[in-house]
KETIKE-679787 format. One record per residue (C-alpha): residue number from 0; chain; x, y, z. Coordinates in nm, 4 decimals, padded with zeros to 6 digits, always signed. Example, Ala and Ser with C-alpha at 12.3 -4.5 7.8 and 13.67 -1.06 7.14 Angstrom:
// KETIKE-679787
+-----+----+----------+----------+----------+
:   i : ch :       px :       py :       pz :
+-----+----+----------+----------+----------+
:   0 :  A : +01.2300 : -00.4500 : +00.7800 :
:   1 :  A : +01.3670 : -00.1060 : +00.7140 :
+-----+----+----------+----------+----------+
//
This chain:
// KETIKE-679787
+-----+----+----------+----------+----------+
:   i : ch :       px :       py :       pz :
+-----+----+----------+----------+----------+
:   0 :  A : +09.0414 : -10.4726 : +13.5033 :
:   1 :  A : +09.1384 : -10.3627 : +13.1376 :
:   2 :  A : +09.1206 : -10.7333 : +13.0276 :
:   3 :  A : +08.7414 : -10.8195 : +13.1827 :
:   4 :  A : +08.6217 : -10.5023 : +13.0319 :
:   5 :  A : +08.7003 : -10.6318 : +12.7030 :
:   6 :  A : +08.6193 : -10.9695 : +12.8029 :
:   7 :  A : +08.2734 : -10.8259 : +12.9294 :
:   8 :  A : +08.2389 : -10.6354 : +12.5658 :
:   9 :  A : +08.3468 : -10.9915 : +12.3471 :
:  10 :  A : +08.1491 : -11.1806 : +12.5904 :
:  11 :  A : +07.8302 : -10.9566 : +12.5518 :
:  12 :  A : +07.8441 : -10.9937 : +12.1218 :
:  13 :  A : +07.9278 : -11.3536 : +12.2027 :
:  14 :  A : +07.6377 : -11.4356 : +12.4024 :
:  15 :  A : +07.4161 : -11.2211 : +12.1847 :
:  16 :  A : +07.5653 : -11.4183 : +11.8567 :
:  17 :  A : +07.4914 : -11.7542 : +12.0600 :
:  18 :  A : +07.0813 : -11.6499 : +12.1487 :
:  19 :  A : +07.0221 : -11.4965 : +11.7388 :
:  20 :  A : +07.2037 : -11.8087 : +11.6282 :
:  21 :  A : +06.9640 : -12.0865 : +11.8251 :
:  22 :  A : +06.7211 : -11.8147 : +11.7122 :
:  23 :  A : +06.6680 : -11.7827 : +11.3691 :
:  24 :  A : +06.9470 : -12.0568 : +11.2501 :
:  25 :  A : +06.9104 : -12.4162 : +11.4577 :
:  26 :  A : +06.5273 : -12.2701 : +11.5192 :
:  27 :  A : +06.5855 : -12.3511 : +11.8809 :
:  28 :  A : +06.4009 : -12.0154 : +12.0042 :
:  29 :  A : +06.3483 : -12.1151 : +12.4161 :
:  30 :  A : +06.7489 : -12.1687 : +12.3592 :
:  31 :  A : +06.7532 : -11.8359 : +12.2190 :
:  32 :  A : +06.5792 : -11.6507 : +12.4981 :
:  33 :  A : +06.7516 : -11.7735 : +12.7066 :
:  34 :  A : +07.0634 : -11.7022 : +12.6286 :
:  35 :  A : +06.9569 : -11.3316 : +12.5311 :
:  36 :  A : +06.8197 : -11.2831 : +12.8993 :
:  37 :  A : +07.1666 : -11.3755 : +12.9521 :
:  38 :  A : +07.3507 : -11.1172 : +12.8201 :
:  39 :  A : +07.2894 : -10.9117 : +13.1426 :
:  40 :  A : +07.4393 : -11.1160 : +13.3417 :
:  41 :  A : +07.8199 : -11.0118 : +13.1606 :
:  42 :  A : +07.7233 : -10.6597 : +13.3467 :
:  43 :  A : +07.7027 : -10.8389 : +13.6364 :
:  44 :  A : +08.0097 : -10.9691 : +13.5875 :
:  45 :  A : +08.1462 : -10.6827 : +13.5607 :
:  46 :  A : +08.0008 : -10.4975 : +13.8447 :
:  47 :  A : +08.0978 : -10.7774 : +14.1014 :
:  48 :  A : +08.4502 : -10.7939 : +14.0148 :
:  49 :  A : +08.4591 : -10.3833 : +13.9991 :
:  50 :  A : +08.3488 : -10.4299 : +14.3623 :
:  51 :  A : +08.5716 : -10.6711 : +14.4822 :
:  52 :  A : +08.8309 : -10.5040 : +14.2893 :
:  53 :  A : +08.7900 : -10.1454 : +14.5334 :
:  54 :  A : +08.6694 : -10.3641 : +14.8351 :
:  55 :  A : +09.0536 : -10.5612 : +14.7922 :
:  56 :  A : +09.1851 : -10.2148 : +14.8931 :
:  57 :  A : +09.2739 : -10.1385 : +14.4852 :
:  58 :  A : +09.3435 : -09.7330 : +14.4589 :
:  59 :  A : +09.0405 : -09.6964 : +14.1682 :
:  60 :  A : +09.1829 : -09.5838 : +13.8531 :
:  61 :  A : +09.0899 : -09.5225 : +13.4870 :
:  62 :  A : +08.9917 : -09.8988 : +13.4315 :
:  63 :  A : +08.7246 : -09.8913 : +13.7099 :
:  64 :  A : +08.6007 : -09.5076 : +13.5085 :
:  65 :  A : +08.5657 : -09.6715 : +13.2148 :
:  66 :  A : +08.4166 : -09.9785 : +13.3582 :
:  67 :  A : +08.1432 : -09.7581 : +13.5016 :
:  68 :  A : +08.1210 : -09.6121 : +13.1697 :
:  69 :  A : +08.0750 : -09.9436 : +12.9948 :
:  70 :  A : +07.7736 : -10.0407 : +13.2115 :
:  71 :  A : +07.5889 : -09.7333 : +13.1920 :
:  72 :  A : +07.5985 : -09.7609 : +12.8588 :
:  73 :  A : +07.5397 : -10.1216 : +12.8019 :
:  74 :  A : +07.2224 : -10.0980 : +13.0339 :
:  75 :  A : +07.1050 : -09.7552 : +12.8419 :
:  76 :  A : +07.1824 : -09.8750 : +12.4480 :
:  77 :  A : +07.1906 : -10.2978 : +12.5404 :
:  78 :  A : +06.7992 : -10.3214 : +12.4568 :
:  79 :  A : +06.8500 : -10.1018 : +12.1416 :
:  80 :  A : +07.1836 : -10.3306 : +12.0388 :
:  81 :  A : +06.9713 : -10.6821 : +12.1190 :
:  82 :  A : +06.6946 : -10.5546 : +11.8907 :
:  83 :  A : +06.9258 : -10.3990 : +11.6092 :
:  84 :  A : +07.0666 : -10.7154 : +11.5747 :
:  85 :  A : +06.7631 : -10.9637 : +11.6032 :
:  86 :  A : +06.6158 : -10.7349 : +11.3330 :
:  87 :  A : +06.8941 : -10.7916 : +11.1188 :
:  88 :  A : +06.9584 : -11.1720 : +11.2175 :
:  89 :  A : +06.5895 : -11.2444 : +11.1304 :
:  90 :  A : +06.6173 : -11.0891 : +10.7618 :
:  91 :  A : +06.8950 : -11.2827 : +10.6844 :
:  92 :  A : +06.8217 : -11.6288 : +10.8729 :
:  93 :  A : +06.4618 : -11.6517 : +10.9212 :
:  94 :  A : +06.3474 : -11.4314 : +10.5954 :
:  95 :  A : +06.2189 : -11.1662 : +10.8276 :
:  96 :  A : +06.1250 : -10.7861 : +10.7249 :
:  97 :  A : +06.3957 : -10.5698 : +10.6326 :
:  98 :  A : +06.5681 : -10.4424 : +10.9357 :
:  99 :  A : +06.3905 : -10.0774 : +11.0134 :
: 100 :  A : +06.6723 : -09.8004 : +10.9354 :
: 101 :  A : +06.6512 : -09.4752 : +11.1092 :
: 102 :  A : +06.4359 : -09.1542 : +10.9740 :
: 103 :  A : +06.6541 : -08.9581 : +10.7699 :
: 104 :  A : +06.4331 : -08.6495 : +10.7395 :
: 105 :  A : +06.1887 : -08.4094 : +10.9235 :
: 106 :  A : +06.0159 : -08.4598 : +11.2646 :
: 107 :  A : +06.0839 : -08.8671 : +11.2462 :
: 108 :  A : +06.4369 : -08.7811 : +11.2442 :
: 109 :  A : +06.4309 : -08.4881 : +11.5341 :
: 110 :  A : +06.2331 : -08.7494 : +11.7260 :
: 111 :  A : +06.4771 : -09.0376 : +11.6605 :
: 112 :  A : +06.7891 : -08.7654 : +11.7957 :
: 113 :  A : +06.6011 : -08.6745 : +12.1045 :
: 114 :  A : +06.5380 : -09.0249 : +12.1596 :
: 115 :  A : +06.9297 : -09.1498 : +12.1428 :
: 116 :  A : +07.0352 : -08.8465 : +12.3411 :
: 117 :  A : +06.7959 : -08.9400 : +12.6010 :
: 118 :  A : +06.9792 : -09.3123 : +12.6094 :
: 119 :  A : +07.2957 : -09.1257 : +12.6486 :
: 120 :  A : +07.1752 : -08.8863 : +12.9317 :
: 121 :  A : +07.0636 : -09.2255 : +13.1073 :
: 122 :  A : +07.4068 : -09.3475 : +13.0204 :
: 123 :  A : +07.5261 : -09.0814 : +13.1826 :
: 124 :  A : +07.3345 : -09.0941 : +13.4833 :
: 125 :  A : +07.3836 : -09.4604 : +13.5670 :
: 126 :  A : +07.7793 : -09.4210 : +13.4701 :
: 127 :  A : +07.8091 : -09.1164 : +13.6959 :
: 128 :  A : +07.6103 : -09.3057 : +13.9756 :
: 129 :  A : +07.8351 : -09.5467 : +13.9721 :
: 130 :  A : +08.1384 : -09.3243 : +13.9790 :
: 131 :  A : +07.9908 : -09.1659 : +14.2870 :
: 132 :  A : +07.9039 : -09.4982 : +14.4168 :
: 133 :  A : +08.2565 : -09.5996 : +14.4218 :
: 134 :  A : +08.4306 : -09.2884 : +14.5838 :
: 135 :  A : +08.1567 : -09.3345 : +14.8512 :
: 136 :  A : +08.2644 : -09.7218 : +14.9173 :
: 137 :  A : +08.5992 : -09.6902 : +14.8832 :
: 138 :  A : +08.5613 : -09.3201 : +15.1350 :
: 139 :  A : +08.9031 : -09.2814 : +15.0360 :
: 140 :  A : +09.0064 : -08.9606 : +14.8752 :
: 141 :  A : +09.3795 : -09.0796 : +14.7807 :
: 142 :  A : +09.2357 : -09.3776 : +14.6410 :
: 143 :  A : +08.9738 : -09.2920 : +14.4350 :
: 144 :  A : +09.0506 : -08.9166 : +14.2913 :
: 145 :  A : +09.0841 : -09.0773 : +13.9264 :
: 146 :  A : +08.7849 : -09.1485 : +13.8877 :
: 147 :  A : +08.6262 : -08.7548 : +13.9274 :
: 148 :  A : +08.7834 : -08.6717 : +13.5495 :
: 149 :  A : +08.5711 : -08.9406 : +13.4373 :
: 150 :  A : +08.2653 : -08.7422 : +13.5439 :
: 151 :  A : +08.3912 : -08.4261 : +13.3652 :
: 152 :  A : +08.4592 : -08.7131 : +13.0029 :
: 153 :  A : +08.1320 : -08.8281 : +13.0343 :
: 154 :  A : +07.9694 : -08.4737 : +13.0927 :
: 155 :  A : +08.1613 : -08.3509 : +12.8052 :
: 156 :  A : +08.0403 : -08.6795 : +12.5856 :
: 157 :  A : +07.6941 : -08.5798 : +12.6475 :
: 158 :  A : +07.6943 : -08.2186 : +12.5898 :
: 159 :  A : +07.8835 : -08.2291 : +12.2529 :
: 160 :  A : +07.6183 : -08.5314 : +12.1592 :
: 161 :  A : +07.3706 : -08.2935 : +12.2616 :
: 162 :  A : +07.4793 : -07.9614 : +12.0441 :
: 163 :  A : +07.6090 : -08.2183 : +11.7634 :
: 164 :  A : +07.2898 : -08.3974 : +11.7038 :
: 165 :  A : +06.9533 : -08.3048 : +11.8728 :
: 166 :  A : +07.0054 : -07.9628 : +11.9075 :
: 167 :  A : +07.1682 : -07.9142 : +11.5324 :
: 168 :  A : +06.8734 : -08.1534 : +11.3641 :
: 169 :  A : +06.5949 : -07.9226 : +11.6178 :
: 170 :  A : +06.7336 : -07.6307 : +11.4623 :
: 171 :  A : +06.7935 : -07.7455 : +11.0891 :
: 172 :  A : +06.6102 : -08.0343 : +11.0350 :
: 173 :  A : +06.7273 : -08.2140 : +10.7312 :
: 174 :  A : +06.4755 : -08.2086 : +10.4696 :
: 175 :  A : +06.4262 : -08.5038 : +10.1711 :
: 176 :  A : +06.5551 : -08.3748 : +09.8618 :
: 177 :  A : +06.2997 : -08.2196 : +09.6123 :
: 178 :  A : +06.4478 : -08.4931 : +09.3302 :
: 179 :  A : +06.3762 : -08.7819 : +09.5898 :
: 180 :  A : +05.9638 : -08.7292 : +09.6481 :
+-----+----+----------+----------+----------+
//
């Protein structure tokens, strides 16, 4: 399981390397949405053989936890990744706007926090659901109680994201420095 999660993760920058290259660089852009639409499909992947995997009769363990992980996050952030890259692929290939950096100060940059913290609760959500979905499948205590810490890691992810950055920049926003107006 270790080994397709990382094969999932090189396959995903792969495929999304592949689309921005027929992209911007052989100009082949139908190529290129297509093979960005594709980059879904390595979650798939990776959901299907978790399945199997626990249907086989596999006790879960921390591969299958972080395997839930992975795909909550890919499916909250994946959008965000696809266009951080095509922003930058099309400045350097295709002479396209400089990519748009995130606010640094004030209410842009409270908003911006609140905004990635909100892609982590979904994170979250779809990771835990998945976690739950599991234990339910498998209905097997003794084979699936290592997957309930990963719960209480991904809870504990969220809340320090929450205190670290969109609380903390609510409270003290950072302001632009008097020299740089």
């Amino acid at each position: 399981m270790a080994a397709l999660i990382a094969g999932c993760e090189i396959g995903f920058w792969l495929i999304l390397a592949a689309g921005l290259t027929a992209r911007y660089v052989l100009r082949l852009r139908t190529v290129g949405a297509v093979l960005l639409l594709c980059a879904p499909v390595v979650d798939l992947v990776l959901l299907v053989a978790t399945v199997v995997d626990l249907r086989r009769g596999t006790a879960a363990n921390v591969t299958h936890g972080l395997a839930a992980a992975y795909l909550g996050f890919s499916v909250a952030f994946g959008h965000s990744l696809v266009r951080w890259a095509d922003q930058r692929f099309a400045h350097r290939f295709a002479n396209g706007p400089a990519p748009v950096r995130p606010p640094k100060y004030g209410a842009a940059k409270v908003r911006h926090e609140w905004r990635e913290w909100g892609k982590a609760v979904l994170a979250w959500a779809i990771s835990c659901g998945l976690i739950l979905g599991m234990i339910a499948m498998v209905d097997a205590p003794e084979r699936t109680h290592e997957l309930w810490p990963w719960i209480i890691r991904l809870s504990t992810v969220v809340g320090v994201w929450f205190v670290g950055w969109p609380l903390w920049t609510t409270i003290s926003p950072p302001r632009e420095p008097a020299n740089r107006r």
